[in-house]
Wavefront OBJ file of the C-alpha trace (Angstrom):
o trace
v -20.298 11.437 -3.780
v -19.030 8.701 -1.083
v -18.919 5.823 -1.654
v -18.152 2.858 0.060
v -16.481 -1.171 -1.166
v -20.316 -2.732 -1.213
v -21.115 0.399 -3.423
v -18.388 0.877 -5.754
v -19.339 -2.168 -7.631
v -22.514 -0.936 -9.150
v -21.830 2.423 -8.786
v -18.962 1.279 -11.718
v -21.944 -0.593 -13.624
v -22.657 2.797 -15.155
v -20.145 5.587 -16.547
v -17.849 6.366 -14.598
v -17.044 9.809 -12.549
v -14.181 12.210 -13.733
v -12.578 11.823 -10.382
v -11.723 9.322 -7.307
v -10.005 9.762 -4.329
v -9.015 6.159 -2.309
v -7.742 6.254 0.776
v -7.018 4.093 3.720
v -3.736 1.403 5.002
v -5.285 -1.589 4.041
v -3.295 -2.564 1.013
v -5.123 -5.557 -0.613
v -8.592 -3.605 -0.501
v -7.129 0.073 -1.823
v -5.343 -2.062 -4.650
v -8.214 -3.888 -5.834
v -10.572 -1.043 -5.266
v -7.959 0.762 -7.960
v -7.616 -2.195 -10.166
v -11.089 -1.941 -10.714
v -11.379 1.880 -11.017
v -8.794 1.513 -13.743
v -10.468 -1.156 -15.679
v -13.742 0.734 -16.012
v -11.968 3.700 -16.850
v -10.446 2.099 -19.389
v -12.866 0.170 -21.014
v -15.032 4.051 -20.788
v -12.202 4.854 -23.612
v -9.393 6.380 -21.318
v -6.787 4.174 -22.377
v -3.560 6.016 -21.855
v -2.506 6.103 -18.039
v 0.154 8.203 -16.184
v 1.929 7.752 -12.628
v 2.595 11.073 -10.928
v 4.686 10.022 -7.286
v 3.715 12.715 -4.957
v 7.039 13.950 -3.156
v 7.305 17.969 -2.889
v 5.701 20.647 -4.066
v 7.222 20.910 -7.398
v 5.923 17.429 -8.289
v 2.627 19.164 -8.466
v 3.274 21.353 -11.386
v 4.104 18.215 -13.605
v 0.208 17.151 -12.684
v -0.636 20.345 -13.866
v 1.417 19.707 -17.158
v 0.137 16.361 -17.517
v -3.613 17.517 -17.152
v -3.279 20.323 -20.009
v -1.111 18.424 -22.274
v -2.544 16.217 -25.150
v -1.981 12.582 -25.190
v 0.339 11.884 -27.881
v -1.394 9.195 -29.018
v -4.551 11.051 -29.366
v -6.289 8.963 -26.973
v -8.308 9.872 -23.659
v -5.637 9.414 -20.179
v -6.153 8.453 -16.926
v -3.860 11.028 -14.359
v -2.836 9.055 -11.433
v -1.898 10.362 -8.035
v 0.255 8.486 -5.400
v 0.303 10.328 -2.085
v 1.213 8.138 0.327
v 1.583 10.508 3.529
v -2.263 11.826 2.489
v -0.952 15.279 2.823
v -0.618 17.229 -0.195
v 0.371 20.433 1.508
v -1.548 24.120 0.881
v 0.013 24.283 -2.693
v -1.130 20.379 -3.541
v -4.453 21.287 -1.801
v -5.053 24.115 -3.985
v -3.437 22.526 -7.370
v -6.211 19.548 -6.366
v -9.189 22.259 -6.167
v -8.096 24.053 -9.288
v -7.752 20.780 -11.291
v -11.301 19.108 -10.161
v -13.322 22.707 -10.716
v -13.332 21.846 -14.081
v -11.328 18.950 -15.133
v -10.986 18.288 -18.926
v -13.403 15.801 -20.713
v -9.731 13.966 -21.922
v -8.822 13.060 -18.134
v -10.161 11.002 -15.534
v -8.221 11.730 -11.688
v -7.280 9.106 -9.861
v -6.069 9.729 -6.705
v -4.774 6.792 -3.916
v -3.489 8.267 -0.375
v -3.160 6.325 3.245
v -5.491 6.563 5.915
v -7.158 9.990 6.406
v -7.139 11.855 9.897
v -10.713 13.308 10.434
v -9.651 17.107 10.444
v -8.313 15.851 6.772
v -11.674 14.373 5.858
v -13.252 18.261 5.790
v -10.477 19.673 3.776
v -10.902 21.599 0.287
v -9.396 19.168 -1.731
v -11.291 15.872 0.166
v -14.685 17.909 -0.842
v -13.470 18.521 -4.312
v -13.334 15.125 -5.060
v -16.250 14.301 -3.662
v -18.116 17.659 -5.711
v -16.178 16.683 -8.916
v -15.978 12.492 -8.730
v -16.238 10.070 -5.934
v -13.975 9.762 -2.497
v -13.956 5.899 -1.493
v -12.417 5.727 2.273
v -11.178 2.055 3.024
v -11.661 0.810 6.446
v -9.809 -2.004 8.098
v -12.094 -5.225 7.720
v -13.249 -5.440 11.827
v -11.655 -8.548 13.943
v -15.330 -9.746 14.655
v -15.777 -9.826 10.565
v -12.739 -11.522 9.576
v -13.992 -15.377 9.343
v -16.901 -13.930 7.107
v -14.564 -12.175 5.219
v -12.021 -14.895 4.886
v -14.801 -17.413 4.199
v -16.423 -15.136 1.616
v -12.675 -14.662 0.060
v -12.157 -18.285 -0.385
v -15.657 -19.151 -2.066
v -14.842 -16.833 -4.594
v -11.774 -18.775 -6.172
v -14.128 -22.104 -5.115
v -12.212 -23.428 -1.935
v -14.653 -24.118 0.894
v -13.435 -24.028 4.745
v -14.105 -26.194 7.780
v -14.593 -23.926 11.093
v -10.980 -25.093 12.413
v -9.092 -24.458 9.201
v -10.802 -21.075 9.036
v -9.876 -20.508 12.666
v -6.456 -21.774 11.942
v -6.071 -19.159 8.794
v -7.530 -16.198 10.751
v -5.214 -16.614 13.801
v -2.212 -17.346 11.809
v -2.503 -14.111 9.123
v -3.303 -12.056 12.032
v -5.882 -9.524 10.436
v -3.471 -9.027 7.705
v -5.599 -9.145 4.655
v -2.952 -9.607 1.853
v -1.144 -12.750 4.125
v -5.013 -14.276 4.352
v -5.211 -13.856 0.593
v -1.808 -14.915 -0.385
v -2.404 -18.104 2.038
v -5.891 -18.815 -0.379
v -4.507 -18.476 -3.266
v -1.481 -21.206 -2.147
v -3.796 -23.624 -0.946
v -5.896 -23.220 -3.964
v -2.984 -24.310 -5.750
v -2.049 -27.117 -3.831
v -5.379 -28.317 -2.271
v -6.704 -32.028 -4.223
v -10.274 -30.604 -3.723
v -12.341 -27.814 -3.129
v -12.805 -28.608 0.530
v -10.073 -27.650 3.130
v -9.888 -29.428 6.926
v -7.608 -28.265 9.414
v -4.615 -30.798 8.393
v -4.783 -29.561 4.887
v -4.463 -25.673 5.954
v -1.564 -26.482 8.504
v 0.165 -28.382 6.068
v -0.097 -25.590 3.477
v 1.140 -23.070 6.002
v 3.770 -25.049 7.793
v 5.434 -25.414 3.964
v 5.031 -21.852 3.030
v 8.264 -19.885 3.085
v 6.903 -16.510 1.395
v 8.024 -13.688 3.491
v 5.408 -10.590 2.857
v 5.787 -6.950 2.849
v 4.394 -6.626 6.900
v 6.927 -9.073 8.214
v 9.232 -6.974 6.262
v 8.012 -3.622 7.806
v 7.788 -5.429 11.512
v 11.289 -6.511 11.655
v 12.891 -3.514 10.661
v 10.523 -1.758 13.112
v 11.974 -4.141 15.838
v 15.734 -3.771 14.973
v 16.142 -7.118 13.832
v 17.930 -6.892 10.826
v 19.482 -10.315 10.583
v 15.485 -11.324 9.915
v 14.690 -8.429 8.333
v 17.343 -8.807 5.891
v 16.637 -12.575 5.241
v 12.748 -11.338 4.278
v 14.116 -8.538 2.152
v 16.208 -11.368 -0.037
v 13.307 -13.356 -0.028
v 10.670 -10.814 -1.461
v 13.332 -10.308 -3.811
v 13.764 -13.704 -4.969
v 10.140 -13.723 -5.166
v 9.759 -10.874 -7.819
v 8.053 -9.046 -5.145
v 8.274 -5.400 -6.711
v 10.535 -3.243 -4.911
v 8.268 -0.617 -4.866
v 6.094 -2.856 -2.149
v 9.300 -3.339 -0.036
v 9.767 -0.117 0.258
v 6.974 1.246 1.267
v 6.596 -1.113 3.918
v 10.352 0.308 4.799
v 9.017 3.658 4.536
v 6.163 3.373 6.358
v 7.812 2.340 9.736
v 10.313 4.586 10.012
v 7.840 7.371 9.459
v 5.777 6.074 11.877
v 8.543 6.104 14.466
v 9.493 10.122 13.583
v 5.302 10.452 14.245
v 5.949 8.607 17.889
v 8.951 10.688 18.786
v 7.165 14.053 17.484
v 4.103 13.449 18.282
v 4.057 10.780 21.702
v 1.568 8.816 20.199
v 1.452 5.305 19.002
v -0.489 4.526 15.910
v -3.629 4.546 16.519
v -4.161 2.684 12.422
v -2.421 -0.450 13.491
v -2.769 -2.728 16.159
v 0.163 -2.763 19.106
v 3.489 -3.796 17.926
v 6.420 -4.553 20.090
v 8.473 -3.657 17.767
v 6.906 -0.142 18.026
v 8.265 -0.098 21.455
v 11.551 -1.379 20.540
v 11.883 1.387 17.434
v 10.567 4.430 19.925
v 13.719 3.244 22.559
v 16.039 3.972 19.887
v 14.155 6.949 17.975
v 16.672 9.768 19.545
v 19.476 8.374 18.509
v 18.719 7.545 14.962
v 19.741 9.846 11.943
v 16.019 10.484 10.549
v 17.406 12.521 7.375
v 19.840 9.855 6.357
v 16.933 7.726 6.262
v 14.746 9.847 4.635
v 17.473 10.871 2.105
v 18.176 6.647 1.627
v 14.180 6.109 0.883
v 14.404 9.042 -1.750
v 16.848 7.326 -3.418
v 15.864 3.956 -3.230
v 12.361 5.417 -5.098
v 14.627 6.982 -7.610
v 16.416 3.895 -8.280
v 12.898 2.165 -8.841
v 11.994 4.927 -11.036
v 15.435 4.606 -13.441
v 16.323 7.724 -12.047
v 19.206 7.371 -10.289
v 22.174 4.540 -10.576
v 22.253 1.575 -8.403
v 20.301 -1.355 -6.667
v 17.187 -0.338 -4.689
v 17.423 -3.526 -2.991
v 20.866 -2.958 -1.617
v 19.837 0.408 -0.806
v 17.148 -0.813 1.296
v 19.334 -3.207 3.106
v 21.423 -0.380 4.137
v 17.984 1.690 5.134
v 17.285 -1.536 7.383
v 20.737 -1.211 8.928
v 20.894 2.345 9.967
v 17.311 2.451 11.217
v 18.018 -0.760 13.295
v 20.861 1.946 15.084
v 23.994 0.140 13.474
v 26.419 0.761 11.120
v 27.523 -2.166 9.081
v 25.232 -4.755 7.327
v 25.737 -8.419 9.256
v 27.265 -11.528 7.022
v 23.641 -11.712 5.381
v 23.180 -10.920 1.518
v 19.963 -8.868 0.270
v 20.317 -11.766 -2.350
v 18.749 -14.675 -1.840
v 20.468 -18.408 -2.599
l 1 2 3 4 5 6 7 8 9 10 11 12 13 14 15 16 17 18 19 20 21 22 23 24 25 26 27 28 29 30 31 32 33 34 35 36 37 38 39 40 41 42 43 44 45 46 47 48 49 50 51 52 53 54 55 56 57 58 59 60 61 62 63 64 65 66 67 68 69 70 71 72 73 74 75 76 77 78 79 80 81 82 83 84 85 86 87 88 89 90 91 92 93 94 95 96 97 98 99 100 101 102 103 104 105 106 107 108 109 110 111 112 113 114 115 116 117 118 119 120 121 122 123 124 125 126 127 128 129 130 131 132 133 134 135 136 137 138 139 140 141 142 143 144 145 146 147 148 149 150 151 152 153 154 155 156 157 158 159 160 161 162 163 164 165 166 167 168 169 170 171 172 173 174 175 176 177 178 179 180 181 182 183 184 185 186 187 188 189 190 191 192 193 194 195 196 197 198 199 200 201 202 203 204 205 206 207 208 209 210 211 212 213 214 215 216 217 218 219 220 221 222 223 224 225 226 227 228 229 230 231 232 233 234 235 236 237 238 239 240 241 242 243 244 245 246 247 248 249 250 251 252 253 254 255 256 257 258 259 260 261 262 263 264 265 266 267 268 269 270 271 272 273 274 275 276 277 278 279 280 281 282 283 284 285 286 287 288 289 290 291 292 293 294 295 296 297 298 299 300 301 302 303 304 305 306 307 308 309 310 311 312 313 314 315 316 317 318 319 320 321 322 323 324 325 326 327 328 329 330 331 332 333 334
């Protein structure tokens, strides 16, 4: 089946399927449409949970492992799948297909990718979890929808908007949906009432320092790594996990290989200077250092490998930014 946010609520009212498939770039709405996949799977019984990190085709013979092995604990497990790039490859696609044809009554799939390209949308593994489970696309909320959205967001934890603040709030997130909800949830803490005017939002923003994961992903897009930097040590300082960071990290830099291969600009985001500024100096940057530095960065994460993701990441900000030595600015914040 297909299903789509509106319908994933009650279609979770009942059992829930043996498979699901989210995809899309819109991190707030994949991660709550997860959170609540996971809670309903878990309250069904399937307590245990595993993490598989999708990176090369190996990785996709420890699913396989995972999927036949019993849970030590004698309890029912949900298999997760992160595949960021969305492109599992013909051995993924065909571990996927084997897996879903007839997937134990001990596992429940979970599967969360980026946006799908349409010639991905017909694959063999896209229809087998749609045959076996349920594939939930998530679209980008539409710029004509946002105030709804926003004002529909900010009922919900009981904080009620005036036209200008809601205005204010839409133009100064910028149709990023985790900044708009971040910016709630602050002046839900701060706000004296449940009502919020223009003054009160503008005051709440003007004192917000939080740095989030886009600014993060912008400036190193746009070579500014004396800002980038100073966002990096503040996400840090923040407890933001690392894991957020870099992906935003990661995300950019493959999106300026995809320019340079491909001559395209991406067509998932809105226009970016810094797009423009990161496709100037595409030739000249070393694309497998940085790919090697965002493998081990994730390792670090993981325990895997010895040292400081965050200072790995600083140096991944440096070298895609076309320079060699990190500025007089610490990944650590004050």
């Amino acid at each position: 089946m297909k299903l789509t946010l509106d319908s994933l609520r009650s279609h979770l009212s009942g059992e829930p399927a043996r498979a699901y498939l989210v995809s899309g770039d819109e991190a707030l709405l994949v991660g709550e449409a997860a959170d609540a996949i996971r809670a309903r799977v878990k309250r069904a019984g399937f307590e245990e949970r595993e993490v598989h990190f999708i990176e090369r085709v190996a990785d996709w013979e420890n699913v396989r492992a995972a999927s036949n092995n019993l849970s030590l604990f004698g309890s029912r497990k949900l298999i997760e799948l992160r595949l960021p790039s969305g492109k599992p490859g013909t051995g993924g696609s065909k571990a996927i297909v084997e897996l879903l044809e007839d997937p134990s009554p001990d596992n429940v799939y979970l599967m969360l990718t980026g946006k799908l390209e349409r010639e991905q949308n017909n694959s063999s593994w896209v229809k087998a979890f749609e045959t076996a489970g349920a594939w939930l696309p998530v679209w980008p909320v539409e710029v004509s929808k946002l105030p709804q959205w926003l004002r529909g967001r900010a009922q919900t934890i009981g904080l009620e908007l005036d036209d200008d603040a809601l205005r204010f709030i839409v133009d100064r997130t910028e149709g990023n949906l985790l900044a708009a909800q971040q910016e709630l949830e602050k002046l839900k803490l701060g706000a004296s009432g449940t009502r919020i005017d223009l003054a009160a939002a503008q005051a709440s923003l003007a004192d917000s320092a939080r740095f989030d994961v886009f600014q993060l992903g912008e400036a190193a897009l746009a070579g500014e790594v004396t800002r980038a930097l100073r966002i990096l040590a503040g996400l840090r300082s923040e407890g933001v996990e690392p894991t957020l960071a870099l992906w935003a990290l990661s995300r950019e830099v493959h999106s300026t290989w995809g320019t340079m291969q491909e001559g395209a600009a991406r067509g998932w985001q809105r226009p970016s200077p810094g797009l423009e500024n990161a496709k100037r100096r595409a030739g000249k940057l070393p694309f497998a250092r940085l790919a090697a530095r965002i493998s081990r960065a994730d390792r670090m994460i993981k325990g895997q490998h010895r040292g400081d993701a965050w200072d790995e990441m600083a140096l991944l900000i440096v070298e895609f930014a076309g320079r060699r030595t990190l500025p007089l600015t610490s990944t650590r914040a004050a």
